[in-house]
Structure formats: structure tokens, C-alpha cells
C-alpha positions in Angstrom: -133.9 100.0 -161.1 -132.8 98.4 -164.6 -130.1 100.0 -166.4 -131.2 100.8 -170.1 -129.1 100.5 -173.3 -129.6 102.5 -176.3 -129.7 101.8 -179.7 -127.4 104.5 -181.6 -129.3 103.0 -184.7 -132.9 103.4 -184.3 -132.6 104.6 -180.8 -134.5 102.0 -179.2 -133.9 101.3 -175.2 -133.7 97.6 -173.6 -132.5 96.4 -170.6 -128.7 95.9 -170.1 -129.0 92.1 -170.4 -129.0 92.7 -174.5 -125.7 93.3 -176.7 -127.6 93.9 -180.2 -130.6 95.8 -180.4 -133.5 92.9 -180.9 -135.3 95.5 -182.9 -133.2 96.1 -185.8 -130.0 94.5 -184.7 -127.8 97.6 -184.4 -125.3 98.4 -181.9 -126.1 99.3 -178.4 -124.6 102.1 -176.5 -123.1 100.1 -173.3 -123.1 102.0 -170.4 -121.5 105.3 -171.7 -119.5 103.6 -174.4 -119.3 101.3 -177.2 -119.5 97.7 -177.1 -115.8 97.2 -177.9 -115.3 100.4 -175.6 -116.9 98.1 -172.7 -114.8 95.0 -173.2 -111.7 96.7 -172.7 -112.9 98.5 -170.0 -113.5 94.3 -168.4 -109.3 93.9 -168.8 -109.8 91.8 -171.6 -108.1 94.0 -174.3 -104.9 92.7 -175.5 -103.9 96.4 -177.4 -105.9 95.1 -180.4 -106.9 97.9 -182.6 -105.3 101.2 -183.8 -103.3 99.4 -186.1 -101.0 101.4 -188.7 -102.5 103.1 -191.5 -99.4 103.3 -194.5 -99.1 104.6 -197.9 -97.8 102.5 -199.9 -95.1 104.6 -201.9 -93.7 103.1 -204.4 -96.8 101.1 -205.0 -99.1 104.2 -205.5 -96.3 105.1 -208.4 -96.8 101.7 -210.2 -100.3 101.2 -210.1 -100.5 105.6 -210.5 -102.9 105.8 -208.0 -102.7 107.2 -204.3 -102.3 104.0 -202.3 -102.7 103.4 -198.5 -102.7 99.7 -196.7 -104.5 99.5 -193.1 -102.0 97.1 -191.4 -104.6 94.6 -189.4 -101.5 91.9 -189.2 -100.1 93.7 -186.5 -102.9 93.1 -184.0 -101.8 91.0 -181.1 -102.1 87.7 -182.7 -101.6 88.8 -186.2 -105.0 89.4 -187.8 -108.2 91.5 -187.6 -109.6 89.0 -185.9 -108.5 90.2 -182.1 -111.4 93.2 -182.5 -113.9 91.3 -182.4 -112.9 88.4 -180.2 -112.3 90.7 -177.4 -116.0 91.6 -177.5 -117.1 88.2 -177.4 -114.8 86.9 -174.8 -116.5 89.8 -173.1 -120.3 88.7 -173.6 -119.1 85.0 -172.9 -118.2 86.2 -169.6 -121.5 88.4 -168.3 -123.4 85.4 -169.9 -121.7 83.0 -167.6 -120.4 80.4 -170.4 -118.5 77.7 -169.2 -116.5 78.3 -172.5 -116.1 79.7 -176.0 -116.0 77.5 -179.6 -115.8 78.7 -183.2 -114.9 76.9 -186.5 -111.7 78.3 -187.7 -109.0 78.2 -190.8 -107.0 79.6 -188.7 -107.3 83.2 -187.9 -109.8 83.1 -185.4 -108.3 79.8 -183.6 -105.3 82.0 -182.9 -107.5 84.8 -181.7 -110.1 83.4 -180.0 -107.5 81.0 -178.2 -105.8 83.8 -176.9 -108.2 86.0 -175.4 -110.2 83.0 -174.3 -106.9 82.1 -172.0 -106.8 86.2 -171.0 -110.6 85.8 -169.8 -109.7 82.3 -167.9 -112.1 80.6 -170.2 -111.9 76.8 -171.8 -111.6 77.6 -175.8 -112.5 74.8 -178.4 -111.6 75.3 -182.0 -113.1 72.9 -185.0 -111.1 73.4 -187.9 -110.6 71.4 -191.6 -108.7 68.3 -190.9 -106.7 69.4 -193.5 -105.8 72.6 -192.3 -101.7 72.8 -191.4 -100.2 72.5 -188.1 -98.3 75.8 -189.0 -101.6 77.5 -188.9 -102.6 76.0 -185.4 -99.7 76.9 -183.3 -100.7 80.0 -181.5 -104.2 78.0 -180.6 -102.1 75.5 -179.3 -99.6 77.3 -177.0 -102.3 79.4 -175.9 -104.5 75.8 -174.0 -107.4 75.4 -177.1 -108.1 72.3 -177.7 -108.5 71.5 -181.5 -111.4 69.4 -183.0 -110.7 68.6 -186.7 -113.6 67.4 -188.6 -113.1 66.0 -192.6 -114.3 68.7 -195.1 -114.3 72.2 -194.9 -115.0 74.9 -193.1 -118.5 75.4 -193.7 -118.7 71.5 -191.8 -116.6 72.9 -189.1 -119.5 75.6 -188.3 -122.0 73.3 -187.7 -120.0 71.3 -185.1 -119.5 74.1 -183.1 -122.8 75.2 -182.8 -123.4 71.6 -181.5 -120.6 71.7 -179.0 -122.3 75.6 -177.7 -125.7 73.7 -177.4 -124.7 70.8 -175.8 -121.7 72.1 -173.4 -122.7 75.4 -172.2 -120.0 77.5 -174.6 -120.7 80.5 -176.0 -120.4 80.3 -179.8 -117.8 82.6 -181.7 -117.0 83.5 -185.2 -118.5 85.7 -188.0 -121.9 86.6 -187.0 -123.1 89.8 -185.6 -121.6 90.4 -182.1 -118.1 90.0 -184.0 -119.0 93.1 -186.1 -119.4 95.1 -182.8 -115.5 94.7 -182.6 -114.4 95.0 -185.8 -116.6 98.1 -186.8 -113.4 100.2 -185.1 -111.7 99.0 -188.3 -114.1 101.6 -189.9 -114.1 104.0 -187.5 -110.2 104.4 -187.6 -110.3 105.4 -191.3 -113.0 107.7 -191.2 -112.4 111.1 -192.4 -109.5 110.0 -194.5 -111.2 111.2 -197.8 -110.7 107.7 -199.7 -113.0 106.5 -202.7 -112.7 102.7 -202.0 -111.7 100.6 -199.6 -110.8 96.9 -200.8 -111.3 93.7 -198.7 -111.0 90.2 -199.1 -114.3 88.3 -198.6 -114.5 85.2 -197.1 -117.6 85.1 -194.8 -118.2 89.0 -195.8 -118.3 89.8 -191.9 -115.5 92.2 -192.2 -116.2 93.9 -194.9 -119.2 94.9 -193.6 -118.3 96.0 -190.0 -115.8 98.0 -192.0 -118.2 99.9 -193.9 -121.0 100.4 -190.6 -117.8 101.2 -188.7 -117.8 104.4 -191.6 -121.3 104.8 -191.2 -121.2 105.1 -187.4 -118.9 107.6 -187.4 -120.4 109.2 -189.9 -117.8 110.0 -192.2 -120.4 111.7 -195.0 -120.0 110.2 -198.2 -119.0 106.9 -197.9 -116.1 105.1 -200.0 -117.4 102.0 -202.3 -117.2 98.7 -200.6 -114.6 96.5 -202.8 -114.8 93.2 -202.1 -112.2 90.9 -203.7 -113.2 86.8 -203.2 -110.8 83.7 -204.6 -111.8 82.7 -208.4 -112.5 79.3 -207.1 -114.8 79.8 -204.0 -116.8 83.0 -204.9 -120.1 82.4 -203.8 -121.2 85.8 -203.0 -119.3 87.7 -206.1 -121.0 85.0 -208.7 -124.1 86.2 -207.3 -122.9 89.8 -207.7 -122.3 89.5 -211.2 -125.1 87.0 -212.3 -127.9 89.1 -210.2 -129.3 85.8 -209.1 -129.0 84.3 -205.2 -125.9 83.4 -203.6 -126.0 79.5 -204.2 -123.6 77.3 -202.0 -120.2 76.2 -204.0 -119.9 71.9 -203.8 -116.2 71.9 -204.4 -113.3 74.4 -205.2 -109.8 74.9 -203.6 -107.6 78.2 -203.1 -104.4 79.0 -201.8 -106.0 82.0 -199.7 -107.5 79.8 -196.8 -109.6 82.9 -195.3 -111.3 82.9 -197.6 -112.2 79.6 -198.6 -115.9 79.7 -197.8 -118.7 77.7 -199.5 -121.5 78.7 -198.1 -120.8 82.5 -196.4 -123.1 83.6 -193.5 -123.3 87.2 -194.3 -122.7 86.8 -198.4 -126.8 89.0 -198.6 -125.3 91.3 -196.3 -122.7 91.6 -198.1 -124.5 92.3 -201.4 -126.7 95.0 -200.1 -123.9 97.3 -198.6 -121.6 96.5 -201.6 -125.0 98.2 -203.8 -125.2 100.7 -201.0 -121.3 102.5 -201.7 -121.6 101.6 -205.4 -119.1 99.4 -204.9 -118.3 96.0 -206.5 -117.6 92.1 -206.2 -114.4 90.7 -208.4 -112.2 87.7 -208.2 -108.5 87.5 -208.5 -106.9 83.9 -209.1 -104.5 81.7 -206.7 -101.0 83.3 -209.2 -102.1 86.9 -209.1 -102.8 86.4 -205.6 -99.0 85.0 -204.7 -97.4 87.6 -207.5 -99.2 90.2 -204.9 -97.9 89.1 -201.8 -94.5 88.8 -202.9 -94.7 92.5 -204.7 -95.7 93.6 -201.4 -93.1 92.9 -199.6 -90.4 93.6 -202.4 -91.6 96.8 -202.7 -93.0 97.9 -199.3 -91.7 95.6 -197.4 -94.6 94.4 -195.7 -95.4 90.4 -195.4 -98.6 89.4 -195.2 -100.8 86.2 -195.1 -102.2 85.0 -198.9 -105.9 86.0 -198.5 -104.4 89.9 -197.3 -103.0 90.1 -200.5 -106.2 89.5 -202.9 -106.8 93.2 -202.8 -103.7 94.4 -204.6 -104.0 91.4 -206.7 -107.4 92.9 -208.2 -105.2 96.2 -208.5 -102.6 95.5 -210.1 -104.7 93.8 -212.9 -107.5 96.4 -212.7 -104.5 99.7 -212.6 -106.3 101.4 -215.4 -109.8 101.6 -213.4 -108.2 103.5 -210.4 -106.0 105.8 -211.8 -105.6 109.0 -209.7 -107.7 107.7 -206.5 -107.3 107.3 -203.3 -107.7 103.8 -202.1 -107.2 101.6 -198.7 -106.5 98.0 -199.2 -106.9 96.3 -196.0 -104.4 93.7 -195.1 -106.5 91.3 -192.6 -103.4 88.8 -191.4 -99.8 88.4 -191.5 -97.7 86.3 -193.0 -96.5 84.6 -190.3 -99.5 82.8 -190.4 -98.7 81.0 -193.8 -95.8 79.5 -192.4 
């Protein structure tokens, strides 16, 4: 007899051989648990997850507001990245891949790389060729091997999912199975009574976990989905604010890496949940963004990577709009990772 999986969405039952409901692509209960509840349960969990949730002082007296930071950059290999690529090491696995591959700036090389060596797996990484060697190290030291491929990372995507076709890997990065993982981003904050939480947006992936994460745990009113992208490379929030389609940026550099992304996979996604909380799309420039990391650590002491620090960026120019609320900034990598 088949085991059956349930759909805590729309409550739909499949076999077990499914990991997203095929109906309306919601999360599947996994024999008695969660999908990131299962993976751990295979040894594959690294102590990813319940990371620190702070406030932020001295901060919340500057900007007058009542400030908290969800420390992601102390996941096991410094980013938010290790709760989702837990679950897809996971799936690789009871799919019998002979590997995993992603495109990467670097966040999800040093993930990915990592758990791919816990599960025993071959791990290939495409990233920019410009992309610094800094960036790469963990991926390095933990066996990946490292494609590089001239242009960005939107170029880098579609050479992986070449390499998955052709070589049997299982293909990684920001697409649905990784918001199975990251949702417990959500999950963890739920029932903490804030009115926003603000998130870079690169790809949008995590953002939105973040917010169905909320949602699944049903935390009642939900806070508005602030999504903070680079002034140079903001696909998604130019749609936003024009009320047209998300159109794919030709050109355009920024000092926040993460989220230098031209074309982003889950930028409609993204739209329709920032609607959904009331929430809003903004841009913060390269200056504001490097002011904010260093006021972050002067005054909190807490280092984080470039793109972790767009969210206060946007606050401290925005203070006036905020006054007296109670807001998350979520701090995705550390700054380790810049170096």
C-alpha cells in the first residue's frame, strides 16, 4: 500500500513520490512532518535554522522606531541559504541524482557545496566569471567544482539547467522546493506582533518563503512584505512602481552581489504577496547601502554581507515613515562573505 502526502494548502493527497502539491504547488505534509522537518530527520541537517532574533538598541533609538534584526548570517555557512539547501540535498537523494548544480554569486555555492559533501553528493556550481575568489572559498574547501561562465548570473542559470539535463544532477537554487526550507524563516517570527518585515530582493525567493512561512503558521494579521532591491538592478520594484510587467534589466552593476539579478524567477510572485500584506518595493543606492553596513556594526556590532544591509539602508532614509513600529530587518549573509 502507497503512502499518501497531504497538502496543508488545499488538502489534496498524492503519493509519496511528490514534494510539492502538483495541484496548486503548496507544501506537502511528509510523513508526520514538514518538508524541512523530513530532511533533517535523513542526517542531513547541519543546525541550520533557529537563528538569533535581536533588537537592535541603539538603532531603534536613532531611527525612533522599535527595531529587531533576524540574524540569518549565523547559519552554518553564513547565510539563509543552508534552509533550503538541506531540503534539496534531501530530494536529490530519494530521487537518486548522481549530483546537485545551481548558478550562484556566491551564497548558495557555499551552501549547496556543503551540504552536498554532508549527503556524499558531487556539487557543481556555475557562477559570473567575475565573481571573487573570496566569495568561492567555502565551495572550494568543501570538493565543488566551479564553472565560471562570462556575464552574469542570469547566464549562469541557464548552464546549470543544461548540466541537470544532460548529467543526471538535480538542479538547485531559487525555485519552489527551496521555499520549503526557507519558509521556517517565517515560521520562527510568527507571533512576534511586528508590522513589517524588510528583505532584500534579489530573485524574491526569500521574501516570499518568509511571508508563506507567516501564513503557515498562521500568525493572523500578517506584517507587510518590504522588499528592498539595488537602484541599479531592480527589475521587480520598477515594475512595482510603474504598474507595468517586470521587464529584464540589459545592464547595471551593484555593490550588493545577491542581489544582482536581471531577470528574477519569482519577481510576479513577488509582486502579488508584496500587494497581499500592503506592503511595498523601494530601492536604496550602492552609498546608503555601505553607510548601512558599517552603522551596523558601529552601533550593534553586527557584520554583515552588503546585500544584508539594503534593509536598514531604506530605513534610515525612510525614519520618518516608521516612526513608533515594530519592524524585523532580516540580515540574509554575513560579512565574512565580502571578504
Amino acid at each position: 500500500m502507497k503512502t499518501l502526502t497531504t497538502c496543508v494548502s488545499c488538502g489534496a493527497k498524492f503519493e509519496d513520490q511528490w514534494w510539492l502539491c502538483p495541484d496548486c504547488g503548496g507544501s506537502l505534509e511528509v510523513k508526520g512532518g514538514r518538508l524541512d522537518k523530513a530532511a533533517k530527520h535523513r542526517g542531513l541537517s547541519l543546525g541550520e535554522g533557529n537563528t538569533p532574533l535581536l533588537r537592535l538598541n541603539r538603532l531603534s533609538e536613532i531611527l525612533g522606531c522599535d527595531l529587531w534584526a533576524k540574524c540569518e548570517f549565523v547559519n552554518p555557512t553564513g547565510s539563509f541559504k543552508d534552509r533550503g539547501s538541506v531540503v534539496e540535498l534531501a530530494v536529490a537523494l530519494s530521487l537518486g541524482k548522481t549530483g546537485v548544480v545551481c548558478a550562484s554569486t556566491g551564497n548558495m555555492a557555499a551552501s549547496l557545496s556543503a551540504y552536498a559533501a554532508r549527503a556524499g553528493l558531487p556539487c557543481k556550481v556555475v557562477v559570473p566569471d567575475a565573481t571573487p575568489a573570496g566569495k568561492l572559498r567555502q565551495a572550494v574547501i568543501c570538493g565543488a567544482e566551479l564553472i565560471r561562465v562570462k556575464g552574469g548570473y542570469d547566464e549562469c542559470v541557464g548552464v546549470a539547467e543544461q548540466i541537470a539535463k544532460d548529467e543526471n544532477y538535480f538542479l538547485c537554487g531559487d525555485y519552489a522546493l527551496r521555499r520549503e526550507g526557507q519558509k521556517s524563516i517565517g515560521r520562527e517570527l510568527a507571533r512576534k506582533g511586528f508590522d513589517a518585515f524588510v528583505i532584500p530582493v534579489g530573485n524574491g525567493t526569500v521574501g516570499i518563503a518568509t511571508i508563506q512561512g507567516l501564513v503557515e503558521a498562521e500568525d493572523g494579521k500578517l506584517p507587510r512584505f518590504i522588499g528592498i532591491q539595488a537602484k541599479e538592478i531592480n527589475p521587480i520594484e520598477e515594475a512595482w512602481r510603474t504598474k507595468s510587467e517586470i521587464k529584464a534589466k540589459s545592464a547595471g552593476t551593484t555593490v550588493a552581489s545577491a542581489m544582482s539579478v536581471r531577470n528574477p524567477l519569482d519577481g510576479n510572485m513577488t509582486l502579488a504577496w508584496v500587494a497581499k500584506t500592503g506592503g511595498l518595493l523601494t530601492t536604496v543606492t550602492d552609498e546608503s547601502i555601505e553607510n548601512a553596513r558599517a552603522m551596523l556594526a558601529r552601533q550593534e556590532g553586527l557584520y554583515v554581507e552588503r546585500t544584508a544591509a539594503a534593509g536598514l539602508a531604506m530605513l534610515v532614509r525612510d525614519r520618518e515613515q516608521y516612526i513608533g513600529q515594530k519592524l524585523v530587518i532580516i540580515l540574509t549573509g554575513s560579512g565574512l562573505k565580502d571578504n
